[in-house]
C-alpha positions as CSV (number, residue, x, y, z in Angstrom):
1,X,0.0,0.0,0.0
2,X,1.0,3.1,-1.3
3,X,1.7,6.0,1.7
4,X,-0.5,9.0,1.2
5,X,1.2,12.3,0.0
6,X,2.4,14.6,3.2
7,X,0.6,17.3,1.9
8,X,-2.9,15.1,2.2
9,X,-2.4,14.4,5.6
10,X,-1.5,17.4,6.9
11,X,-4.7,18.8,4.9
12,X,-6.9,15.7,6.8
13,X,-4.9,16.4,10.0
14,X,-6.0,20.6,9.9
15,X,-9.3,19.0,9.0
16,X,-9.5,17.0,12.6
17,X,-7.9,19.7,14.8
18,X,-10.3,22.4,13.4
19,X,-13.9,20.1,13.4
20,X,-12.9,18.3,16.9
21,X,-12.2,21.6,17.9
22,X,-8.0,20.8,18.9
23,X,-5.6,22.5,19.9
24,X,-3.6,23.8,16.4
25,X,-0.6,22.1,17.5
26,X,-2.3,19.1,18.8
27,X,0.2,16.2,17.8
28,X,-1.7,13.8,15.5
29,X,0.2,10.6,14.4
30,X,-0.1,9.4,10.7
31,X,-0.8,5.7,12.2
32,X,-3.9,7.4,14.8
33,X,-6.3,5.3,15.0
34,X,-10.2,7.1,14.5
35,X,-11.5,4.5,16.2
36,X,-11.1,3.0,19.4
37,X,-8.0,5.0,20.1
38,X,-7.1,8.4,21.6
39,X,-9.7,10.4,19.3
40,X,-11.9,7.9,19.5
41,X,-14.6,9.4,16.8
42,X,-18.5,9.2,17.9
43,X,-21.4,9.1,15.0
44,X,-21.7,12.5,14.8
45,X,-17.6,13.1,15.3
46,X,-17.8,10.8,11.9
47,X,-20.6,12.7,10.2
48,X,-19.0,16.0,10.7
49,X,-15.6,14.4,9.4
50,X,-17.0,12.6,5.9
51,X,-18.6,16.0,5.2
52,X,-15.6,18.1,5.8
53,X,-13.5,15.9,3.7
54,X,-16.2,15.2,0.7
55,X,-15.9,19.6,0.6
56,X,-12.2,19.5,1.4
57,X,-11.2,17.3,-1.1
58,X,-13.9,17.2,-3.1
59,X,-15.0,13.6,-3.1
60,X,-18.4,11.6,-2.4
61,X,-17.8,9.0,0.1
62,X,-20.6,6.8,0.0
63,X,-22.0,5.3,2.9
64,X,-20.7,1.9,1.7
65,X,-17.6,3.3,1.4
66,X,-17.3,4.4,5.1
67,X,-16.0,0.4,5.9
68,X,-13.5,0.4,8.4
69,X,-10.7,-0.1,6.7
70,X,-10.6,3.3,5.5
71,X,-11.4,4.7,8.7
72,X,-9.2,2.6,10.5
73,X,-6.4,5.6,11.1
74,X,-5.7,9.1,9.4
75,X,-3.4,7.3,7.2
76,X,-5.8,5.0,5.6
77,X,-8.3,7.6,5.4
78,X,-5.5,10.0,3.4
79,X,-5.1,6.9,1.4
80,X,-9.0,6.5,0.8
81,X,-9.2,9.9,0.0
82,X,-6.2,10.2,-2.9
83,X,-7.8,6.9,-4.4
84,X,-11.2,8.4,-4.3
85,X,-9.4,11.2,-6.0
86,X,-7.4,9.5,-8.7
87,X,-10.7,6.9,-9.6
88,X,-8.8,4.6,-8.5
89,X,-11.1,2.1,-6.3
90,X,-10.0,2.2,-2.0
């Protein structure tokens, strides 16, 4: 698996510190899990994230799409979102 471009996860990264309302120099590792781990994303944490990044980057994430491999960690969810932006399938 191919590692997501710097610049998409520090995009993703601004995206989390501004919509979970972070510190701006809140450390966020690359490997962070969403799920389960310090950030620990609820529904509506999720929601507010997949419409952020659909307008940030504009993709559609479908809700078939929202598995949880994608949304596993901020890096699979940079990857997700440069596939989603190339056509290339997640």
């Amino acid at each position: 698996m191919e590692t997501p471009s710097r610049s998409t996860l520090e995009s993703l990264k601004g995206i989390l510190r501004r919509d979970l309302k972070l510190p701006a120099d809140a450390a966020i590792a690359d490997g962070m899990p969403l799920v389960g781990g310090d950030m620990d994303l609820d529904s509506l944490d999720m929601l507010l994230l997949v419409t952020s990044v659909e307008k940030e980057f504009g993709i559609k994430i479908a809700n078939g799409a929202m598995g949880r491999e994608a949304f596993q960690s901020v890096e699979s969810l940079a990857r997700f979102i440069e596939a989603s932006r190339s056509g290339v399938g997640a």
